[in-house]
C-alpha positions in Angstrom: -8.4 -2.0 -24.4 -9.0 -4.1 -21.5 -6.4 -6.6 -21.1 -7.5 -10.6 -19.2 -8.6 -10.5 -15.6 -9.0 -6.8 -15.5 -12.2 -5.4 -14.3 -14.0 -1.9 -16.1 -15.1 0.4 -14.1 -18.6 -0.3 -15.2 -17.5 -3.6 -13.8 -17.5 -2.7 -10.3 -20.4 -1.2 -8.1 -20.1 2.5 -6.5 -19.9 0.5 -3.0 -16.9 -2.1 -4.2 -14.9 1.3 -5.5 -15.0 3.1 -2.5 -13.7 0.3 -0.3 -11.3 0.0 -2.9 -10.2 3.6 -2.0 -10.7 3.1 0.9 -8.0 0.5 1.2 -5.8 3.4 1.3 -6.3 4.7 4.6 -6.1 1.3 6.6 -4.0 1.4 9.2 -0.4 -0.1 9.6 2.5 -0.3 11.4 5.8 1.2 10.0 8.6 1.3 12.6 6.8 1.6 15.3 4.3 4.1 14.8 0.9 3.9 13.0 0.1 5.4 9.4 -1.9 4.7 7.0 -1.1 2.4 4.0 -0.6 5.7 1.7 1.1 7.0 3.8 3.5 4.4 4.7 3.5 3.3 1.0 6.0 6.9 0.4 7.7 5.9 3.5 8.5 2.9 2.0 9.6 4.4 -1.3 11.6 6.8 0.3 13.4 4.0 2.4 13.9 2.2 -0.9 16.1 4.9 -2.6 18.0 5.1 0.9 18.6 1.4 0.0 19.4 1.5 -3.2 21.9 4.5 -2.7 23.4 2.5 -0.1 23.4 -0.9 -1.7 22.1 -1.7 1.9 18.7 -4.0 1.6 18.4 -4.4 5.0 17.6 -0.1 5.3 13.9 -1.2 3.6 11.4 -1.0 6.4 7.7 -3.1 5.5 4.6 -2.0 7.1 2.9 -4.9 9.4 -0.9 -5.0 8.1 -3.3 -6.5 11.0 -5.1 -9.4 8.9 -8.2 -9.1 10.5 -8.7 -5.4 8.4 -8.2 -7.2 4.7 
């Protein structure tokens, strides 16, 4: 069942999937060093349990995403 303002797969060219997964292995900035977006995405994660177990928001890091790549 396709729910409103999803897209099938039949839906979206071979070319518009593979930038899709693609996406994945932009680059980014995560403290300082570069990763890429999959990458950093577990970083991420694993900084969010750190915050949680903490109860300390400010131990989240974000990745910074150059605009010109999306």
């Amino acid at each position: 069942m396709q729910l409103a303002g999803e897209l099938s797969e039949k839906d979206l060219s071979k070319e518009n999937r593979q930038k899709l997964a693609g996406i994945l292995n932009t680059t980014c900035m995560l403290s300082g060093e570069v990763h890429t977006l999959i990458n950093a995405s577990d970083k991420v994660a694993e900084r969010l349990v750190v915050a949680i177990e903490k109860k300390a928001p400010q131990e989240i890091t974000y990745p910074e995403i150059q605009t010109t790549l999306l």
